[in-house]
C-alpha positions as CSV (number, residue, x, y, z in Angstrom):
1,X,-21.3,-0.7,-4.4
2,X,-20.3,-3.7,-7.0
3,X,-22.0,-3.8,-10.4
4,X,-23.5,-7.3,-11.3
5,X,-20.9,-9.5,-12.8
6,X,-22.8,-10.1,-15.8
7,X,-23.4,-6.1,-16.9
8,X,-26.0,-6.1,-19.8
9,X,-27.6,-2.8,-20.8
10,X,-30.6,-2.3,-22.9
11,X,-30.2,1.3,-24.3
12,X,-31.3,1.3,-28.1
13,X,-28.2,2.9,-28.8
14,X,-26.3,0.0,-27.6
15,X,-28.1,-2.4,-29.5
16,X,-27.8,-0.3,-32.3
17,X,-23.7,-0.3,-32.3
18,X,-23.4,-4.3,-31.8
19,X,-26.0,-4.7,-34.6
20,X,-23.8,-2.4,-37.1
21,X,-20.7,-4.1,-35.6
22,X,-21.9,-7.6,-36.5
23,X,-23.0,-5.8,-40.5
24,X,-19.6,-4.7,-40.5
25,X,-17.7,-7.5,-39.5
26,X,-20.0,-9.8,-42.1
27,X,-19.6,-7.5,-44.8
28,X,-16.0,-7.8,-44.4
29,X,-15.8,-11.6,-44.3
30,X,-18.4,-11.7,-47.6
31,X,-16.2,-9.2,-49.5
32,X,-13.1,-11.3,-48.6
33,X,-14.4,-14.6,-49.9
34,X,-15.7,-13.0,-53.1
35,X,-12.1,-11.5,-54.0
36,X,-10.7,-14.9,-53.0
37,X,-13.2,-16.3,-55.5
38,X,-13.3,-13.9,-58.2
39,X,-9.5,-13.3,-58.1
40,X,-7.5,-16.3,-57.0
41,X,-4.2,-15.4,-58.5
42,X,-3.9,-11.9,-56.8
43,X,-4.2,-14.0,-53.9
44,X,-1.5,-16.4,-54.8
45,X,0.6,-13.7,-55.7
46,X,0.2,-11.5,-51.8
47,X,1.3,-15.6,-50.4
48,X,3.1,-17.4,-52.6
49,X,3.1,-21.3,-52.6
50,X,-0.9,-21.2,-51.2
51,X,-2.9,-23.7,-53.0
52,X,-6.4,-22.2,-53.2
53,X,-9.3,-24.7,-53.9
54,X,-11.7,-23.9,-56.4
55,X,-14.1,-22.1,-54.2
56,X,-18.1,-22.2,-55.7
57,X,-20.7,-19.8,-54.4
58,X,-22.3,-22.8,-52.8
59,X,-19.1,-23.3,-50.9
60,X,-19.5,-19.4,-49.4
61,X,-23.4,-20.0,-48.3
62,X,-22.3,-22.9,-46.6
63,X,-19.5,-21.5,-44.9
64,X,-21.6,-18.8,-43.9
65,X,-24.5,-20.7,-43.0
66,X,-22.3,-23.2,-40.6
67,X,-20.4,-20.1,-39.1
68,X,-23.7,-18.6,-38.1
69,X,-25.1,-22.0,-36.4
70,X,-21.8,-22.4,-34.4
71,X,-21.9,-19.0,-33.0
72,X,-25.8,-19.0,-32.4
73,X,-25.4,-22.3,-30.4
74,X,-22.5,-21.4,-28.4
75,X,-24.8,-17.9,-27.8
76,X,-27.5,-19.7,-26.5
77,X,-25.1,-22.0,-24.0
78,X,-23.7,-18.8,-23.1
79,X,-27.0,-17.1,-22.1
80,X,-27.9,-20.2,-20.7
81,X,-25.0,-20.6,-18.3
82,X,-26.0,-16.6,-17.8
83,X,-29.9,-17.6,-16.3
84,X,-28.5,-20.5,-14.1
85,X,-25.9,-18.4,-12.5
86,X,-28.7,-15.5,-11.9
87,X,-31.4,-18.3,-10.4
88,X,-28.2,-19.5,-8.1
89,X,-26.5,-16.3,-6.7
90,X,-24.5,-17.8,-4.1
91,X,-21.2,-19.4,-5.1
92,X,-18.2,-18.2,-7.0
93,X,-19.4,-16.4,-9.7
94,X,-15.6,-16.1,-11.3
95,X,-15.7,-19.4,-12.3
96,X,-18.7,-19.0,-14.4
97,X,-17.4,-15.8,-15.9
98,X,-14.3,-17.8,-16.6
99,X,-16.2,-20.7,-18.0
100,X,-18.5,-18.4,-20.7
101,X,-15.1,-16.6,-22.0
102,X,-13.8,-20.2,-22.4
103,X,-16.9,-21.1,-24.7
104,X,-16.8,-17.8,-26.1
105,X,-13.0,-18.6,-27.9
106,X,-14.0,-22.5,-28.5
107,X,-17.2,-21.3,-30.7
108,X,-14.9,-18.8,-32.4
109,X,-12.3,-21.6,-32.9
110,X,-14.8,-24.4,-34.4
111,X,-16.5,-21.5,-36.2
112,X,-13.3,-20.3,-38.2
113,X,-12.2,-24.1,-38.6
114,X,-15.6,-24.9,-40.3
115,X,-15.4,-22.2,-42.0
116,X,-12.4,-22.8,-43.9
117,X,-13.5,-26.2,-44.0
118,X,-16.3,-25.8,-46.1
119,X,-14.3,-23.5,-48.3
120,X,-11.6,-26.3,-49.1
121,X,-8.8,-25.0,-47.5
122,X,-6.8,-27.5,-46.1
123,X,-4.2,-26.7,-43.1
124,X,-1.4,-27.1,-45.0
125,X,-2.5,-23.8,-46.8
126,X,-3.7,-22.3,-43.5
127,X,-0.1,-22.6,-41.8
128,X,1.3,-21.0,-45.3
129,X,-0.7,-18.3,-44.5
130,X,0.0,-17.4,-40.7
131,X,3.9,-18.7,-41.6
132,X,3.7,-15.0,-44.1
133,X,1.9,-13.4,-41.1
134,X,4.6,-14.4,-38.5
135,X,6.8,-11.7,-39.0
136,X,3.9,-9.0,-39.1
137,X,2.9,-10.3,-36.0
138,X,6.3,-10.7,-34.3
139,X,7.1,-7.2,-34.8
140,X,3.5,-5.2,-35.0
141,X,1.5,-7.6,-32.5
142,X,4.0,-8.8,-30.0
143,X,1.9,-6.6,-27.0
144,X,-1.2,-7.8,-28.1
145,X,-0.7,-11.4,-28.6
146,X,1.5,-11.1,-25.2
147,X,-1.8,-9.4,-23.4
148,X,-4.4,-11.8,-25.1
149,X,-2.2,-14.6,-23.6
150,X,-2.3,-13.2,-19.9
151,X,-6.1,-12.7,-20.0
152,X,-6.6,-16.6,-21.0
153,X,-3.8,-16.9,-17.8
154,X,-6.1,-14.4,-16.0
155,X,-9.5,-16.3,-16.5
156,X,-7.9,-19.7,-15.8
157,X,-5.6,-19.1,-13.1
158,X,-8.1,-16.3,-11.2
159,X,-5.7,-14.6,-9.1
160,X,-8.3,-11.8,-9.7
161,X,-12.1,-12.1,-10.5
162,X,-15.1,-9.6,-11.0
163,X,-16.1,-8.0,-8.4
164,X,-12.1,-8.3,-6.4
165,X,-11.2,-4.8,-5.1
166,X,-7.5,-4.9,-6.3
167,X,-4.8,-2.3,-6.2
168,X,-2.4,-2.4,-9.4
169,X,0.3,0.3,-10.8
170,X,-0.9,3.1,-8.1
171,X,-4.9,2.5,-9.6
172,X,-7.4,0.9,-6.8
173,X,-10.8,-0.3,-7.4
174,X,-13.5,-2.9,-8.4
175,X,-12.3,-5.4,-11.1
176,X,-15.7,-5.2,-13.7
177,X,-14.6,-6.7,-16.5
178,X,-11.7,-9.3,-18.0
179,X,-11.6,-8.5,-21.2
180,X,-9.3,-10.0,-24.2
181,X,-6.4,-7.1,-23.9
182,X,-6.8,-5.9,-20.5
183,X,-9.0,-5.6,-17.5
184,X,-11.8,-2.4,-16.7
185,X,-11.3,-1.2,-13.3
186,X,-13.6,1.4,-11.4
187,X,-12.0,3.5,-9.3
188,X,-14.0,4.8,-6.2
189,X,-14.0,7.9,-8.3
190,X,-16.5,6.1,-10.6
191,X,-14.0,6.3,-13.2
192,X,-13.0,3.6,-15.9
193,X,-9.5,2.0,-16.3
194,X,-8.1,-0.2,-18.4
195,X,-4.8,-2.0,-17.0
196,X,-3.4,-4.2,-19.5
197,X,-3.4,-8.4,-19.0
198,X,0.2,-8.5,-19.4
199,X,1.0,-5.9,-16.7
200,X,-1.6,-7.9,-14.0
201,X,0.1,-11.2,-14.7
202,X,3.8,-10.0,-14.4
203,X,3.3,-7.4,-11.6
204,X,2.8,-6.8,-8.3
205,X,-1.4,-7.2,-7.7
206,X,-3.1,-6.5,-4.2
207,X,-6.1,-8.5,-3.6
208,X,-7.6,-6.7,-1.1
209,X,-11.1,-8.9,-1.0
210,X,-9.6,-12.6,-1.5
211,X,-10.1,-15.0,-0.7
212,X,-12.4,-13.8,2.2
213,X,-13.7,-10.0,2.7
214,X,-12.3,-9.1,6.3
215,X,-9.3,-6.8,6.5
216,X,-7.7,-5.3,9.3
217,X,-8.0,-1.7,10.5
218,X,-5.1,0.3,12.3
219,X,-5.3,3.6,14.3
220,X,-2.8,5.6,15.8
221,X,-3.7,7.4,18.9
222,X,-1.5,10.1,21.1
223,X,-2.8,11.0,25.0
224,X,-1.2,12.7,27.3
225,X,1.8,11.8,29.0
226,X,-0.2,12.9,32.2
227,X,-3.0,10.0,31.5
228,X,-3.5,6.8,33.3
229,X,-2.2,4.5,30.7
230,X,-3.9,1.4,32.2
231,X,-7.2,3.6,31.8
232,X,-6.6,4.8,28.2
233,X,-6.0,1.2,27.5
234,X,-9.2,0.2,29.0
235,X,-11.1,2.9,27.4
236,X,-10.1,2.1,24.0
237,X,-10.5,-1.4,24.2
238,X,-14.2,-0.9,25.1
239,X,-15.0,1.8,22.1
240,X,-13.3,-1.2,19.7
241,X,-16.5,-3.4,21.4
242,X,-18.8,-0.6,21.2
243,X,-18.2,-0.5,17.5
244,X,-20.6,-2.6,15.0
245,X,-18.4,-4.3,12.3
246,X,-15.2,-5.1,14.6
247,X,-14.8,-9.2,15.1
248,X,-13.7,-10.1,18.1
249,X,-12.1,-13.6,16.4
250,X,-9.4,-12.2,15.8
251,X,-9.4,-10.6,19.1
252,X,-8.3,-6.7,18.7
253,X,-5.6,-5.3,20.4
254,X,-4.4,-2.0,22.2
255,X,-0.7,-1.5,21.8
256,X,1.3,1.0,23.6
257,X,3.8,1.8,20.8
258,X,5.9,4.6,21.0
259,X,7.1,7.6,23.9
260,X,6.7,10.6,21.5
261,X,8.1,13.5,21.5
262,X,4.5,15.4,23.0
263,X,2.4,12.3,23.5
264,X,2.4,8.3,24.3
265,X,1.4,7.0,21.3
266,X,-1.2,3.7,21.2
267,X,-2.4,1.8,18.8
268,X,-5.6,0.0,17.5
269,X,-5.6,-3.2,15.6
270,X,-8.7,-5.0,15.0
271,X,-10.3,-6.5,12.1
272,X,-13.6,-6.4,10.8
273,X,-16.0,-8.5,9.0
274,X,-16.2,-6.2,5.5
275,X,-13.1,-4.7,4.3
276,X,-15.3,-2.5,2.4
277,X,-16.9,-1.0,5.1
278,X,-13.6,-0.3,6.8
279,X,-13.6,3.0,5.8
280,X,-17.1,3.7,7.9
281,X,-16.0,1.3,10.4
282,X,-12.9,3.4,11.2
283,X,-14.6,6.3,11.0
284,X,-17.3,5.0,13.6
285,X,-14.5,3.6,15.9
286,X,-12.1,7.3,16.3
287,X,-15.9,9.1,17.3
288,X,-15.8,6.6,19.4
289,X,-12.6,7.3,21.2
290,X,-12.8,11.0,20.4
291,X,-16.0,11.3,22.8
292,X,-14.8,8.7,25.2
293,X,-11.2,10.1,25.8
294,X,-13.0,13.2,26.8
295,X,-15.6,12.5,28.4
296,X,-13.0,10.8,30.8
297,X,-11.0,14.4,30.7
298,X,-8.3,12.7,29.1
299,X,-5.8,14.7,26.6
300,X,-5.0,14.3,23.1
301,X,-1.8,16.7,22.4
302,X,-0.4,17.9,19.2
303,X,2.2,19.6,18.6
304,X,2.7,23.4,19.2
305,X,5.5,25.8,18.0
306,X,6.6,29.1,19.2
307,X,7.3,32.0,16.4
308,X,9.6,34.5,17.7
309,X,9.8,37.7,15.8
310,X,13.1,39.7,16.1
311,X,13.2,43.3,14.4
């Protein structure tokens, strides 16, 4: 069974952690503009040639104050896309998911921009800054930077979407979330994994439920070599219209494939509707044959050894 693309849980516990996240993250950004305003020339010193403005406590509120509005707004346009997509169910829900992580980075974006803005840092000074960070980053952050890419790749291009059942570096499962460093996939185990971005975009993905949701189902089965053929063929091709799920656009097929070594080997092909009900489907369709092979006394051999023992 999917989960809902847009997951939200209402445990105090979670609501608890994202509230002391968000202290957390504030308390850091406060204590960061105080030391650059208290103690400029440490500053100067850690990034030489960084022309800090003379930063006022005025300066901070309003940094502060304009952060918090930017994010709040793009919030509310996010929760807002959110209701419209749960009043209008049917459509492609990807490219709303895609469209909220968009405005998620833009409000980050104008956020830090004002930000630094109201503080009186020009971008001369900012490019200073990351030009010291470049080799830091190069060297420590190459894998993240080269992930954080691929998922911006991954929510614009949408080879894969929430909800896709995928198969990716020998994991198989729902797609449930496209995060900033790597997807959450839930295995039909009901566990959690985490491929990273990076490995989606440059490896080899199986998108097993796009762009449409019917698959194909293949079955191997042996009869006798003392059957009517022309019956067996008959027989199967009426349990693969018995079955509930098969389409008969495309039409199935009965293929005699192989003379085996202790039976004549057919095979099913058909396709139906819901690849992820193939697994019941199949199921569904060998009772089928099963009962109907004998109740027309027809044989289904396997193989048999003799074990003789010598003293």
């Amino acid at each position: 069974m999917r989960r809902p693309i847009f997951f939200q849980t209402d445990s105090k516990m979670h609501k608890a952690a994202i509230v002391l996240i968000q202290l957390a993250i504030w308390s850091i950004v406060v204590t960061s503009l105080y030391y650059v305003w208290q103690y400029p020339e440490t500053v100067q010193k850690i990034f030489p040639g960084l022309e800090l403005p003379n930063i006022h406590l005025s300066n901070i509120l309003q940094a502060l104050v304009f952060m918090s509005l930017v994010l709040y707004v793009f919030r509310f346009i996010k929760k807002m896309i959110i209701r419209w997509v749960d009043k209008h169910p049917k459509g492609d829900k990807s490219v709303y998911y895609s469209l909220i992580k968009f405005i998620g980075y833009v409000g980050w974006i104008i956020a830090l921009w004002g930000t630094l803005s109201f503080l009186g840092l020009k971008l001369q000074n900012l490019a200073i800054v990351l030009g010291a960070l470049s080799v830091g980053i190069g060297f420590g952050m190459q894998n993240i930077i080269n992930n954080f890419i691929s998922g911006v790749l991954l929510l614009f291009e949408r080879p894969i979407a929430i909800g896709d059942w995928i198969q990716v570096d020998g994991f198989e499962g729902i797609v449930t979330n496209i995060r900033i460093r790597a997807t959450e996939l839930e295995t039909f185990d009901k566990a959690h994994v985490w491929i990273p971005n990076s490995s989606i975009l440059s490896g080899n993905v199986v998108n097993i439920t796009k762009p449409n949701k019917s698959g194909r189902i293949i079955i191997p089965v042996g009869v006798s070599y003392d059957s009517d053929m022309d019956q067996v063929r008959q027989i199967l091709l009426n349990c693969i219209q018995a079955t509930e799920g098969v389409l008969s656009d495309p039409a199935p097929m009965v293929l005699m494939k192989e003379f085996g070594d202790s039976s004549v080997l057919f095979e099913i092909r058909c396709y139906v509707a819901n690849v992820e009900k193939s697994l019941l489907i199949r199921s569904d369709l060998m009772f089928a044959v099963w009962n109907a092979l004998k109740a027309n006394g027809i044989e289904i051999p396997f193989p048999q050894r003799v074990v003789h023992l010598q003293k």
